[in-house]
N, C-alpha and C positions, 0 to 999 in steps of 0.2 A: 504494500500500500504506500503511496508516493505521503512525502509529509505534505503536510498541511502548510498555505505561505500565511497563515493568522497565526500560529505558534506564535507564543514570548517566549524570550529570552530570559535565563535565569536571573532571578534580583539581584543584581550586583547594587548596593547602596553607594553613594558617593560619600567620602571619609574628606572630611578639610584635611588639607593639609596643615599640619601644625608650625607655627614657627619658633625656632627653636627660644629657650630663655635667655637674654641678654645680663651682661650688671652695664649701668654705666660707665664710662670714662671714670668719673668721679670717684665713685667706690673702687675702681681698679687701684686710683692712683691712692687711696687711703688704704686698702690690704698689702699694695706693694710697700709703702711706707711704715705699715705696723711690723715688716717683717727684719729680723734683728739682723741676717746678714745674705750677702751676695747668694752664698750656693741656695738659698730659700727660693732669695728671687727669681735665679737661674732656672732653677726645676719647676715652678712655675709655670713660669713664659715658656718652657717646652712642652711639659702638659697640658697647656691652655691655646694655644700655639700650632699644637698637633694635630687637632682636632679627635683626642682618644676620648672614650666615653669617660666618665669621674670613677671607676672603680678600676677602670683597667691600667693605668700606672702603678696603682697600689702594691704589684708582687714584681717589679721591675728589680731586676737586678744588673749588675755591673755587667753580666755576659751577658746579657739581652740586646745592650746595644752596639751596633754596627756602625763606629765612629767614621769609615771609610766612606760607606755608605749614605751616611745618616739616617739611618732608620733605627728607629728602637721598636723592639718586639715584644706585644702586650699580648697579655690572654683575651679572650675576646669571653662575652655573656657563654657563647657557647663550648664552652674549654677550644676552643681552636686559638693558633696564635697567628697575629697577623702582623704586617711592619706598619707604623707609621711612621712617616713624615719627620723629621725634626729639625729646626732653625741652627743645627751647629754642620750642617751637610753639607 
C-alpha cells in the first residue's frame, strides 16, 4: 500500500537555543584582582580562555598538557578525554 502524502511528520519540538552565562568585564576584573598571585591568575585565563566546561580542569595534571602543542587534555562529562585549546600555544 503506497503511503499516504497527508502523513505528519514526527513532533520534533523547537528547543531555544540557550545562550551561554556571561560575568561582566567588571566582576572579571575584581576576581582577577582578589587573587593573591600570578600562577592563580594564569590558570584562570587558561581555563576560562579554553572554553573547557567548569569541572573538566579540575583532575588536570602536569602530563595532561601538550606544551608543544598547546592543548591541554581534560576528561570530558562523558569519561572520554579531549584536547583543548590553550592561550600558551
Amino acid at each position: 500500500m503506497p503511503e499516504s502524502r497527508d502523513r505528519r511528520a514526527r513532533l520534533r519540538p523547537k528547543v531555544r537555543e540557550r545562550q551561554p552565562r556571561a560575568i561582566p568585564d567588571r566582576l572579571w576584573d575584581e576576581l582577577f584582582a582578589q587573587m593573591r598571585c600570578d600562577r592563580d591568575r594564569a590558570l584562570l585565563a587558561c581555563y576560562v580562555s579554553s572554553g573547557a566546561r567548569a569541572g573538566e580542569p579540575l583532575g588536570v595534571r602536569l602530563e595532561d598538557v601538550d606544551w608543544s602543542a598547546g592543548h591541554l587534555w581534560v576528561i570530558t562529562k562523558a569519561r572520554a578525554s579531549r584536547a583543548v585549546d590553550t592561550p600558551f600555544g
